[in-house]
C-alpha positions, 0 to 999 in steps of 0.5 A: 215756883213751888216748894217742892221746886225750890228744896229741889233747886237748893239741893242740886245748888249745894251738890254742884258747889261741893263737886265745884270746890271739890275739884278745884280743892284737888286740882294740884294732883292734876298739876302734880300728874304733869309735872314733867310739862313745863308750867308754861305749856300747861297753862297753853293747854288749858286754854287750848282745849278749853276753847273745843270744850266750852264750846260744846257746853255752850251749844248744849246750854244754848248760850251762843247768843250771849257770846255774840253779843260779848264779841260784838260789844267793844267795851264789854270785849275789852273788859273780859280781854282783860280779865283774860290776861289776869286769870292767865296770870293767876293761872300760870303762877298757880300751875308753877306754885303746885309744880315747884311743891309750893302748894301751901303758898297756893292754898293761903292765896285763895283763903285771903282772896275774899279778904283782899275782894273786902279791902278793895270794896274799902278802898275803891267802892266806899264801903266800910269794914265791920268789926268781925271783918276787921278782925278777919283782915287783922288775923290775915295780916298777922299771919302773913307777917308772922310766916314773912319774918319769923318763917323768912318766907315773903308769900309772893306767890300767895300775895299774887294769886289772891290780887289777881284772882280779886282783879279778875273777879271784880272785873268779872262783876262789872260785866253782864254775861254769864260764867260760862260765855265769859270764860269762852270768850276769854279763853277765845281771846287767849287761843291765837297766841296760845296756839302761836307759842305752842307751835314755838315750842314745838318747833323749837323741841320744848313741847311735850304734847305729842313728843312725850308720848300718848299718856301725858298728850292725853293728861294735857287735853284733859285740861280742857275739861279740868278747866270747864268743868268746876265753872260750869258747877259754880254756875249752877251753884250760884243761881240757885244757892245764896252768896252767903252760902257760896261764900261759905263754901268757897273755903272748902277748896284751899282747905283741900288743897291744903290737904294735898299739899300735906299729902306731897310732903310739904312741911307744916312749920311753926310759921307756918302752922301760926299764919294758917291758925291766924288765917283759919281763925279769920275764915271763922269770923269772916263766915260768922259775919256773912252770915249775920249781915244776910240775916240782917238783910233778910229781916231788914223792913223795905222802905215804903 
C-alpha cells in the first residue's frame, strides 16, 4: 500500500468513527422523538427492519458468504444467538432509560464500559491492571459510590448497560465474522419473535405502528437505518484506524449523550457532577494509558 493509500485509508477511518459516534452520541433524540411508543415496541422495530436493511447493505457489501457459513456453523450460530439476547437487553434498558428521562444513567454505563471490558480481562482471561488503569477503575468506583450514597441514586441502569454491553462485546471477540454479518445474523435470529409479539400487541391494540398514525410508523422503520448505520461506520472505522484510536474515540459518544441529557433537563446534582468528575478524570487516565501501552508496543523489539 502506498502512502498516499494509507493517509487516505486514515482519514476515511477517522471521518467514519466521528459520524459513528456522533450518531450514537445523539441517539436518545431519536428515542425522545418516539416516546409515546412503548420502549418494548421500539426495541421491536429495531429489530424488525434492521433485518430488510442489513440486508441490503450486505448485498451491496457482498458479504453473504460469510452469513452463510455463521448460519451454517452450530457453535458460532449459538455464540451470536447469545450475543443477540444480551444486546436485545442492552437495547431495551437503554430505549427505556432515555424514555423515562434517565439519560445521565445512560451515558455513565457506556463511560464505564471499557472499564468493566478491563475487570473482566482480570478477572476471567489473567491479565493484569496497570497503575493508571487502577487509578481509572478506582475513580469509577468512587464515583459510583458517591452518586449511590450521597445522591441515594443505585445506578442499575448505568451497572446493566455497561455489564451487558461488555458481555456482548466479549462474546463478539470470541467469533470470527464481521460487524455487519453478525449483526444481521443476531437481529435474524431475534426477528420471529420480534415479528410474533408485535402481531400480539397489535391484536391486542398496543401498537402504535400503523394505528398512531403515518409520521411515528415512519419514525419506527427509520429504526432500522438508526440501528445499521452507526455499525456499518464502526466497521470501516476499525479496519482502517488503530484500537487505540478506536478507543479513544469511543468517548465521544456518552460525552454527547451527556449533552442531550442537559439539553432534556436532566439536573446535573452534586452527586452527580462528583460521579461525572470522578468518571471524566478516569477516561483521561484510561486514554493516557492506551495510549502509552500502543507506543510501547509499537517500539517493543520482536523476539528473533
Amino acid at each position: 500500500m502506498t502512502s498516499d493509500q494509507a493517509a487516505k485509508d486514515a482519514r476515511d477511518g477517522v471521518i467514519a468513527g466521528l459520524v459513528c459516534y456522533l450518531l450514537w452520541g445523539v441517539l436518545p433524540v431519536y428515542f425522545k422523538l418516539v416516546q409515546e411508543v412503548a420502549p418494548a415496541e421500539v426495541l421491536l422495530h429495531r429489530i424488525i427492519w434492521a433485518v430488510p436493511f442489513g440486508a441490503l447493505i450486505i448485498h451491496v457489501r457482498k458479504q453473504w458468504p460469510e452469513v452463510r457459513r455463521a448460519l451454517s456453523h452450530r457453535s458460532m450460530l449459538l455464540w451470536l444467538a447469545t450475543a443477540a439476547l444480551f444486546i436485545a437487553i442492552n437495547w431495551y434498558v437503554y430505549i427505556a432509560a432515555v424514555q423515562s428521562d434517565k439519560i445521565f444513567q445512560a451515558s455513565l454505563g457506556y463511560y464505564i464500559n471499557p472499564l468493566i471490558f478491563v475487570l473482566v480481562g482480570v478477572a476471567f482471561l489473567g491479565e493484569k491492571l496497570r497503575g493508571l488503569q487502577m487509578g481509572a477503575v478506582i475513580l469509577a468506583a468512587i464515583g459510583v459510590l458517591v452518586l449511590t450514597f450521597s445522591g441515594g441514586e443505585f445506578p442499575a441502569i448505568s451497572l446493566v448497560l455497561g455489564v451487558s454491553f461488555t458481555v456482548y462485546g466479549v462474546i463478539r471477540k470470541r467469533i470470527l465474522i464481521g460487524a455487519m454479518p453478525g449483526l444481521f445474523v443476531e437481529t435474524l435470529i431475534l426477528f420471529p419473535i420480534a415479528i410474533a409479539w408485535f402481531l400480539w400487541m397489535a391484536q391486542s391494540g398496543q401498537a402504535s405502528f400503523g394505528y398512531g398514525g403515518a409520521g411515528i410508523s415512519w419514525l419506527l422503520v427509520l429504526a432500522g437505518p438508526v440501528t445499521v448505520i452507526p455499525l456499518l461506520l464502526f466497521a470501516i472505522a476499525a479496519r482502517r484506524l488503530t484500537l487505540t484510536a478506536i478507543g479513544f474515540m469511543q468517548f465521544l459518544a456518552p460525552t454527547l449523550q451527556f449533552c442531550v441529557g442537559l439539553y432534556y433537563g436532566e439536573v446535573l446534582t452534586t452527586p452527580r457532577l462528583i460521579c461525572f468528575g470522578c468518571i471524566w478524570v478516569a477516561v483521561v487516565l484510561f486514554s493516557t494509558d492506551a495510549i502509552r501501552n500502543s507506543r510501547r508496543q509499537v517500539v517493543a523489539p520482536t523476539a528473533v
